[in-house]
N, CA, C and O atoms as a MOPAC input file, in Angstrom:
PM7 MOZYME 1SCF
protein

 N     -7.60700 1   -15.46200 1    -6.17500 1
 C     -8.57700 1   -14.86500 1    -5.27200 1
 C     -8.12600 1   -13.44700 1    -4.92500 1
 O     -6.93000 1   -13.29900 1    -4.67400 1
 N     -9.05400 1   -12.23400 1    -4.87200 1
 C     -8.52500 1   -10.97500 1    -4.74600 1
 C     -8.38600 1   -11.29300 1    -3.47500 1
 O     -8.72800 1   -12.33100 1    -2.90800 1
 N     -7.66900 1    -9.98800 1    -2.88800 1
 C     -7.60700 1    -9.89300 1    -1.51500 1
 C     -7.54300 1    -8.81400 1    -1.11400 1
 O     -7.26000 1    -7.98700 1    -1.98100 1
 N     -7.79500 1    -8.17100 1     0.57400 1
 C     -7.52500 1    -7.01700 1     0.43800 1
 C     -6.66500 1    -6.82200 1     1.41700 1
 O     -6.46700 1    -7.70800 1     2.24900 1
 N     -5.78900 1    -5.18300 1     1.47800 1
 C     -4.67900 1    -4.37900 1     2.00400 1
 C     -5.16500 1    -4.72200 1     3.68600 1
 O     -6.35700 1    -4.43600 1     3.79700 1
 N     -4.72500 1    -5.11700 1     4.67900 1
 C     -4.87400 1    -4.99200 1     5.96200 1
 C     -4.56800 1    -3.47600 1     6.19600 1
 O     -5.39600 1    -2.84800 1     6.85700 1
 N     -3.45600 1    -2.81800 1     5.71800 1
 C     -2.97800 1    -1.48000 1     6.43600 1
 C     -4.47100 1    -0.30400 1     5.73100 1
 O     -5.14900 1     0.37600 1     6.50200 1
 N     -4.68800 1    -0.31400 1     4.25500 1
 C     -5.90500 1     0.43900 1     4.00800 1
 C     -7.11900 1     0.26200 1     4.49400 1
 O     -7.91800 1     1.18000 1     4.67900 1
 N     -7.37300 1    -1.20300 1     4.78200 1
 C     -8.41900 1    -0.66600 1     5.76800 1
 C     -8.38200 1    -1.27300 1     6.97000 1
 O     -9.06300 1    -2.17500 1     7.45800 1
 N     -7.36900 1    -0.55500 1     7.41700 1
 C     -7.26200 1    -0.05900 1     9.21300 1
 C     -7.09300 1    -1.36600 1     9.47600 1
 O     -8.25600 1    -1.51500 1     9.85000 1
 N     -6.66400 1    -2.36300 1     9.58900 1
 C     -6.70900 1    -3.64500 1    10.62400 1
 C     -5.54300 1    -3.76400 1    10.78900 1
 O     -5.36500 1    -4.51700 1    11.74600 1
 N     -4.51000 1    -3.38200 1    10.31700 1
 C     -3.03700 1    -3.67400 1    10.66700 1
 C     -2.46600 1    -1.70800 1    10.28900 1
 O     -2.74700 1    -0.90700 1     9.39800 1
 N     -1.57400 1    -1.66100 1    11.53700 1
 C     -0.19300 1    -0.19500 1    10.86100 1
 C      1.20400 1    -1.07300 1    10.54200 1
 O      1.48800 1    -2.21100 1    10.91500 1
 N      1.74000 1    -0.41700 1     9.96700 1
 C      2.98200 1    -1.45500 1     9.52400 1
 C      3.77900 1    -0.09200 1     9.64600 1
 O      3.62200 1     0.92000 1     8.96300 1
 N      4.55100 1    -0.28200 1    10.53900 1
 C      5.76100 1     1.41300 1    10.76600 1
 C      7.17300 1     0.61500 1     9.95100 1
 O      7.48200 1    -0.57700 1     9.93200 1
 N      7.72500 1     1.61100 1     9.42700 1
 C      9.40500 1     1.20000 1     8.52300 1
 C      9.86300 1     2.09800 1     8.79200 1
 O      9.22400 1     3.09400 1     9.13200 1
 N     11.17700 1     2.03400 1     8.72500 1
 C     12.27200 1     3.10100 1     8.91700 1
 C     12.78300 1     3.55400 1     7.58300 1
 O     12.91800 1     2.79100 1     6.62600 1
 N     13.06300 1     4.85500 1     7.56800 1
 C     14.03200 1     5.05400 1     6.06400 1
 C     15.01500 1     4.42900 1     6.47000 1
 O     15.51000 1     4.25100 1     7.58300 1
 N     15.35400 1     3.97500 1     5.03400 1
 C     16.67900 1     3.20700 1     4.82900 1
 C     17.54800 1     4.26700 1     4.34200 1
 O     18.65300 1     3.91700 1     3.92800 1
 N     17.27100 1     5.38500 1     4.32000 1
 C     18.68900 1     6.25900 1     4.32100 1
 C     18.73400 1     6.95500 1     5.58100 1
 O     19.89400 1     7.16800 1     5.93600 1
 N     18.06000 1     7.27900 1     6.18800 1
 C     18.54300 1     7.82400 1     7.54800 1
 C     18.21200 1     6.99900 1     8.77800 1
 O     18.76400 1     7.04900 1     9.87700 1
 N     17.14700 1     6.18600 1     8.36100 1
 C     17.06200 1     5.24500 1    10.00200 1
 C     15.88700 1     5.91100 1    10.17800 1
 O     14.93500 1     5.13400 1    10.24400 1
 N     15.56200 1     7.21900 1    10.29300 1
 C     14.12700 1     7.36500 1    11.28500 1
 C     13.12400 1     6.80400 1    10.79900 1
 O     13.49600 1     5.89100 1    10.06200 1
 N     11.41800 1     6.94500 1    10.86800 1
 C     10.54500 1     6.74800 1    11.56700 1
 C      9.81600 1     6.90300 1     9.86100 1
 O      9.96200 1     8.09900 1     9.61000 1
 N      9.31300 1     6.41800 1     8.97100 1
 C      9.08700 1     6.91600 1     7.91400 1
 C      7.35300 1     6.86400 1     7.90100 1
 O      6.88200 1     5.86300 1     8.44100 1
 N      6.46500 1     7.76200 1     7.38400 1
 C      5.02700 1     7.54700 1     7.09700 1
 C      4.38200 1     7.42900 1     6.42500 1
 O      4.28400 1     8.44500 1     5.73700 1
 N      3.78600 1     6.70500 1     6.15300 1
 C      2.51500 1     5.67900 1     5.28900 1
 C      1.85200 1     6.68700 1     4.84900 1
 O      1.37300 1     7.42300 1     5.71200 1
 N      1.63100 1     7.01500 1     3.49000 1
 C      1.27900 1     8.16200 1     2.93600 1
 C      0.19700 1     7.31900 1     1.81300 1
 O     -0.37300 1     7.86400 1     0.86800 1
 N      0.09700 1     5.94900 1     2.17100 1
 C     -1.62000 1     5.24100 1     1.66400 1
 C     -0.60200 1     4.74700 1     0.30000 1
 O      0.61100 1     4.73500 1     0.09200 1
 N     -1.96500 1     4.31700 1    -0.55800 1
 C     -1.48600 1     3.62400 1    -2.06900 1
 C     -0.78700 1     4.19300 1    -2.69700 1
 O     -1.18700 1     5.25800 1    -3.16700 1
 N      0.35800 1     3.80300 1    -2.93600 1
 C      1.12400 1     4.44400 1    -4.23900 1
 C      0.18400 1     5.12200 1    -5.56500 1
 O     -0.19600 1     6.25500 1    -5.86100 1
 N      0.08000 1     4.03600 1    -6.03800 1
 C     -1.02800 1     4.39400 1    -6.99400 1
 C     -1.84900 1     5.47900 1    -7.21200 1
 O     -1.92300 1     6.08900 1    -8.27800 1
 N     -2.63200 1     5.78800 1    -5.93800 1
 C     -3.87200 1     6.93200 1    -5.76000 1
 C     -3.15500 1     8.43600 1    -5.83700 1
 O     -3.76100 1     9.50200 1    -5.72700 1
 N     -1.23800 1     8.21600 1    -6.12300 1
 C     -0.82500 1    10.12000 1    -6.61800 1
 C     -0.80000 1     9.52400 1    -7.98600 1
 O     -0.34200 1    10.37500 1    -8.74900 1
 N     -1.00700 1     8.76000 1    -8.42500 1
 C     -0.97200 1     9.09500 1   -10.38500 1
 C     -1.72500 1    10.36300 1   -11.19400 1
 O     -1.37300 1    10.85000 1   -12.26800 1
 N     -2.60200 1    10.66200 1   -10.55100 1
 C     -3.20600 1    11.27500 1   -10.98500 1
 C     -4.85600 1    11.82000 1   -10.16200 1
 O     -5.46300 1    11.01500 1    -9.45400 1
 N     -5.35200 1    13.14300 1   -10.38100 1
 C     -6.74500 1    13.23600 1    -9.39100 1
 C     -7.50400 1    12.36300 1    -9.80000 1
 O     -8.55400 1    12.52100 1    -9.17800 1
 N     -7.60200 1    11.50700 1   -10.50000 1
 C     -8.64500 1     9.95800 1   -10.15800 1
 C     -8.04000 1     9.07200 1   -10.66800 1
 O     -8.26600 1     8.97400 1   -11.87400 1
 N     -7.39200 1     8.40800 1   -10.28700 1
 C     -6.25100 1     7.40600 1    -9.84800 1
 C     -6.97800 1     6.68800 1    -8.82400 1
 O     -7.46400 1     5.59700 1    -9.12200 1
 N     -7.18900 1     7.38800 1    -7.07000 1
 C     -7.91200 1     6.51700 1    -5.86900 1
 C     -9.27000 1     6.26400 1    -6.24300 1
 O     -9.93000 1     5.67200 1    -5.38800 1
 N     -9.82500 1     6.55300 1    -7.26300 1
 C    -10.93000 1     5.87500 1    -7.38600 1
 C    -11.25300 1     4.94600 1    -8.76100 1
 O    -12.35500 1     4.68800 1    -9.24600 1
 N    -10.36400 1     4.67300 1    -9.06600 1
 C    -10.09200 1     3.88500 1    -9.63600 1
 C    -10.24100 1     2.60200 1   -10.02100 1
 O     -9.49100 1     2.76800 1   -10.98300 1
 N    -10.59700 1     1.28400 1   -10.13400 1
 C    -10.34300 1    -0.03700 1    -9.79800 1
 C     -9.21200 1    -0.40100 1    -9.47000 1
 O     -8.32000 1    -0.12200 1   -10.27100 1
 N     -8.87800 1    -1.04300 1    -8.37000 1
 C     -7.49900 1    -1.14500 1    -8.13900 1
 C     -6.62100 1    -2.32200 1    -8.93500 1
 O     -5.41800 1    -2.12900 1    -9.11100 1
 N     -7.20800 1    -3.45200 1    -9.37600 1
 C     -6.39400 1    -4.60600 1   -10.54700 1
 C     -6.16700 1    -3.26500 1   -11.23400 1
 O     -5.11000 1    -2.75400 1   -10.86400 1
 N     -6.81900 1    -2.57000 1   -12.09100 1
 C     -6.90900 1    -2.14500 1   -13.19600 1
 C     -5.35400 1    -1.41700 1   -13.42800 1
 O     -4.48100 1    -1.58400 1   -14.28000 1
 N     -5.47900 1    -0.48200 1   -12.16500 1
 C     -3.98300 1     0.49900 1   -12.00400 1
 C     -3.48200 1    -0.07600 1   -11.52300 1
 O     -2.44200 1     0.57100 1   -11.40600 1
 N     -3.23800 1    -1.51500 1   -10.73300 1
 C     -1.87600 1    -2.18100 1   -10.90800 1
 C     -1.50500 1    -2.67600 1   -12.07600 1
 O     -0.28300 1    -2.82400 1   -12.10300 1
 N     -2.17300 1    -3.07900 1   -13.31200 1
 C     -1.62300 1    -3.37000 1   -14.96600 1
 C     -0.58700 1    -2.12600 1   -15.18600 1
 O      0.36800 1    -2.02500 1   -15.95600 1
 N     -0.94800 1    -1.51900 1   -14.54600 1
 C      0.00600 1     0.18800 1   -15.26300 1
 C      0.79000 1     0.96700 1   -14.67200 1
 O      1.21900 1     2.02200 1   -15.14000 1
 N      1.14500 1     0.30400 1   -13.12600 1
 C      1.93300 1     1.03300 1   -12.09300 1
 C      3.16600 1     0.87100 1   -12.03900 1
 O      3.87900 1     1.40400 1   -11.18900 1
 N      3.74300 1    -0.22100 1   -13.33900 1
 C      5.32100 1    -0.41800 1   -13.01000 1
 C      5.71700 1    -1.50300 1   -11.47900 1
 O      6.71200 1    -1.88300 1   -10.86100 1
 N      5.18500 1    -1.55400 1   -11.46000 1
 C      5.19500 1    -2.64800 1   -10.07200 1
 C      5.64100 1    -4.36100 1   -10.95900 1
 O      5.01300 1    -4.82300 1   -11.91200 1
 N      6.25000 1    -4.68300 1   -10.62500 1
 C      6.18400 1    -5.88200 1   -11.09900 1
 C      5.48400 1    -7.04600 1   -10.43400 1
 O      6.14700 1    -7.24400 1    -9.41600 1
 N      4.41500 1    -7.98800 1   -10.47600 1
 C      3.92200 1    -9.04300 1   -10.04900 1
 C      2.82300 1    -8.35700 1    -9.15400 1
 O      2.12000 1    -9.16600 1    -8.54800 1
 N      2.58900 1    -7.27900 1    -8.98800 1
 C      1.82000 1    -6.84600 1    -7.73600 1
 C      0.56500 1    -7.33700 1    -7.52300 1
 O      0.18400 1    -7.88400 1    -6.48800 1
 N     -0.47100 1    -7.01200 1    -9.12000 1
 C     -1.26400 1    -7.72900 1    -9.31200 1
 C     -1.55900 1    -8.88200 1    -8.82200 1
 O     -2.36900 1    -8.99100 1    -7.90100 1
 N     -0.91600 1    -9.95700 1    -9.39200 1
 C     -0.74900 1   -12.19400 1    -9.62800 1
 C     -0.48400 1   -11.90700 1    -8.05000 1
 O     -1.53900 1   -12.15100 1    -7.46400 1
 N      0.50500 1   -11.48700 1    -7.14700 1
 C      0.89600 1   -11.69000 1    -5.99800 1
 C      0.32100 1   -11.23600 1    -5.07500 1
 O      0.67400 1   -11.57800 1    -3.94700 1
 N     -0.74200 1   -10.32400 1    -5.25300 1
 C     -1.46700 1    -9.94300 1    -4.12500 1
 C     -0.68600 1    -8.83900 1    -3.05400 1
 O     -0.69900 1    -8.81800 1    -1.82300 1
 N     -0.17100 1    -8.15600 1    -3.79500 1
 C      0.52400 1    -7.01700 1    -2.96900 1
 C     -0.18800 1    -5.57800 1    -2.97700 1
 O     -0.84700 1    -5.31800 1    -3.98400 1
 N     -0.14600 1    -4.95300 1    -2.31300 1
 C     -0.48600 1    -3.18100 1    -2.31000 1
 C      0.56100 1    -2.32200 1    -2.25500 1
 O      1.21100 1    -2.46800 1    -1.22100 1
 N      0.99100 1    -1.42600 1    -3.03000 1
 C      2.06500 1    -0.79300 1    -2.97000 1
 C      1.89000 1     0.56600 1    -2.13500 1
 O      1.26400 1     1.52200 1    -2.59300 1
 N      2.51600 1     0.57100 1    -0.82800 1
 C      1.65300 1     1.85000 1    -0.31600 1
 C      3.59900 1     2.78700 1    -0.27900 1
 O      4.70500 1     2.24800 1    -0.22000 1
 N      3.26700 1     4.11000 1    -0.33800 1
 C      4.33400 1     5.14300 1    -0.72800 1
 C      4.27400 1     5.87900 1     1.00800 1
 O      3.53100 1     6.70500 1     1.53900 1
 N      5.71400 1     4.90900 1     1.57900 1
 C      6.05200 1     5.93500 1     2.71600 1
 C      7.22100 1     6.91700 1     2.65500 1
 O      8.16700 1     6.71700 1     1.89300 1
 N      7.16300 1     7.81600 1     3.33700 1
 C      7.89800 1     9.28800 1     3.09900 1
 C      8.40500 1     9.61100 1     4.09700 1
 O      7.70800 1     9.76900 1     5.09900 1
 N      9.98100 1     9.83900 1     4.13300 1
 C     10.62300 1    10.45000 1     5.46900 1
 C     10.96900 1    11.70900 1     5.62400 1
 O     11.78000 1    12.24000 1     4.86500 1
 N     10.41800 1    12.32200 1     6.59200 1
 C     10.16500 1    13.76300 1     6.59900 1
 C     11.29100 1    14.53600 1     7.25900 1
 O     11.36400 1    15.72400 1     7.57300 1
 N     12.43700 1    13.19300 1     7.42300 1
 C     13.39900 1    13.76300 1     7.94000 1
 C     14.40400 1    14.38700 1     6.77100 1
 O     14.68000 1    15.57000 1     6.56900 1
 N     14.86500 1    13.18000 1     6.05700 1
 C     15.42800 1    13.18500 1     4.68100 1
 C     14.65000 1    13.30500 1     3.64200 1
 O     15.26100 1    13.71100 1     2.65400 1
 N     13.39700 1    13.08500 1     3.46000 1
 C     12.85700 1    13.61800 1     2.34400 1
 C     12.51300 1    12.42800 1     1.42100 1
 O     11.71900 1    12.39900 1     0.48100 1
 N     13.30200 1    11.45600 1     1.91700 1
 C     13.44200 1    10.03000 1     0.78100 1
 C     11.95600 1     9.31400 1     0.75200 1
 O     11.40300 1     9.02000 1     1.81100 1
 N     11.44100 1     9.09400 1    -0.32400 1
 C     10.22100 1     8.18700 1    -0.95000 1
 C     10.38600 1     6.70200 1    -0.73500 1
 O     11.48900 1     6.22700 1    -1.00600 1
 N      9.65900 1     6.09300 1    -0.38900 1
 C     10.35400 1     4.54000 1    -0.74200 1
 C      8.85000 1     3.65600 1    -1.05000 1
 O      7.80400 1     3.88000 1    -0.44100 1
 N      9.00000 1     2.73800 1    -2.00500 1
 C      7.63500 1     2.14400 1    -2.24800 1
 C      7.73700 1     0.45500 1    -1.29400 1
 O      8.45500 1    -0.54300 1    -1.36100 1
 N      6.64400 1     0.88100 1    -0.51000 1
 C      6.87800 1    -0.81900 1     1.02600 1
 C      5.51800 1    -1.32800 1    -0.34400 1
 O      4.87300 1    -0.59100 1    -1.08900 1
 N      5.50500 1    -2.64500 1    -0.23000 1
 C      4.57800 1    -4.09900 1    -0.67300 1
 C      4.01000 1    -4.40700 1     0.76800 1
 O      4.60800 1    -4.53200 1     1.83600 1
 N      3.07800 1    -4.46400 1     0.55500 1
 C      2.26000 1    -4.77000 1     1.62000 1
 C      1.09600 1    -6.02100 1     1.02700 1
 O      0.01400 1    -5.76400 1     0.50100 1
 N      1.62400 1    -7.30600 1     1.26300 1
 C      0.89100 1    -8.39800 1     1.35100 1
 C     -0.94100 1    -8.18800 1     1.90500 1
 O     -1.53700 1    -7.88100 1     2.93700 1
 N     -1.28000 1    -8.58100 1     0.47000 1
 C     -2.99100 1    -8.49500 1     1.11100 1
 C     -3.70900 1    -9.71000 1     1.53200 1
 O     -3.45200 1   -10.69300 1     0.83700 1
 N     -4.41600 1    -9.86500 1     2.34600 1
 C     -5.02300 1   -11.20700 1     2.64400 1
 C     -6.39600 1   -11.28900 1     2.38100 1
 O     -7.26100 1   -10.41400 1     2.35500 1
 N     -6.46000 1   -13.00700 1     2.10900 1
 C     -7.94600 1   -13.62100 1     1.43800 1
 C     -9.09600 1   -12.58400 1     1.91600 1
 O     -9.20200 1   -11.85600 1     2.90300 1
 N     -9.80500 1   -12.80400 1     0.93000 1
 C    -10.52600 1   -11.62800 1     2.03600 1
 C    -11.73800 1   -12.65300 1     3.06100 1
 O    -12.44700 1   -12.11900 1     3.91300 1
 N    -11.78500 1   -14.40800 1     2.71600 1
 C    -12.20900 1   -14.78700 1     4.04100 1
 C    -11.30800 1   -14.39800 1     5.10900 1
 O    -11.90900 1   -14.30100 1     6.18000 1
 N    -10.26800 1   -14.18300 1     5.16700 1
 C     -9.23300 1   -13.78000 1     6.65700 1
 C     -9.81300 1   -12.29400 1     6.89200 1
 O     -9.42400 1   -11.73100 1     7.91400 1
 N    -10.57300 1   -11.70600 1     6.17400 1
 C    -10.74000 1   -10.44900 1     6.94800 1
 C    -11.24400 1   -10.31400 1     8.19000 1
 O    -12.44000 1   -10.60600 1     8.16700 1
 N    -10.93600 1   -10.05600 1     9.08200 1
 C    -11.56700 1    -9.74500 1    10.02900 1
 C    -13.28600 1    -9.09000 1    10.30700 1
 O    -13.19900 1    -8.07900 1     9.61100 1
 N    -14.08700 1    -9.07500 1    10.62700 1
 C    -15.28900 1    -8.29100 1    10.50100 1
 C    -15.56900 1    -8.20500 1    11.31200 1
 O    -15.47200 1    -9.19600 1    12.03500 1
 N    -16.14200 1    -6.96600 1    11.86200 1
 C    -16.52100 1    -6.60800 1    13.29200 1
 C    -17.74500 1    -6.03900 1    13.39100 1
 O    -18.10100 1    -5.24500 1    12.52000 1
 N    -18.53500 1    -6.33900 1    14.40700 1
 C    -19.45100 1    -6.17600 1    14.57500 1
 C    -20.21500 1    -5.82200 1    16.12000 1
 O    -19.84200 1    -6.47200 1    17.09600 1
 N    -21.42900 1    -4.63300 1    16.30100 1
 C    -21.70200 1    -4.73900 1    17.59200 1
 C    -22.79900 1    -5.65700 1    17.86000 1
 O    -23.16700 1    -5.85700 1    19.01800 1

C-alpha cells in the first residue's frame, strides 16, 4: 500500500540534530527533488528505483536531506510514511 510523507505534507516537523556538531539541523524537503530541475515532479516510486536508497521504496520511507548550517554537514533522515487511510484530513 503506498503511503504518504507526514513531514511533506505538513502534518508532522521532525527536528534532528547534526551528528557532527550537535546543533539544530534543517529539513531541506526530499532528497530526491536536488537530482536534478525535474526530479520534484517526478513520480515519486519511480525516483526511489534510482536514488541509491536501499529498501526505501518496499519500506515506505521518504528520504528527506537535512543540512547544518552550522558545520555544513548533509545527512539523509528516513522518514516513515503512513497508510494513507491514517492520513489525517481536515476539513471546515
Amino acid at each position: 500500500m503506498r503511503g504518504s510523507c507526514p513531514v511533506c505534507n505538513g502534518f508532522r516537523v521532525i527536528g534532528k540534530n547534526c551528528t557532527q556538531c550537535g546543533k539544530k539541523a534543517k529539513d531541506f524537503g526530499k532528497y530526491t527533488d536536488y537530482f536534478d530541475n525535474y526530479s520534484a515532479y517526478e513520480e515519486i516510486d519511480t525516483v526511489k528505483l534510482t536514488d541509491n536508497i536501499k529498501n526505501d521504496q518496499s519500506e515506505g520511507l521518504c528520504p528527506h536531506l537535512y543540512y547544518c548550517e552550522n558545520c555544513h554537514k548533509e545527512s539523509i533522515v528516513l522518514i516513515e510514511e503512513v497508510a494513507e487511510k491514517e492520513t489525517p484530513l481536515f476539513f471546515d
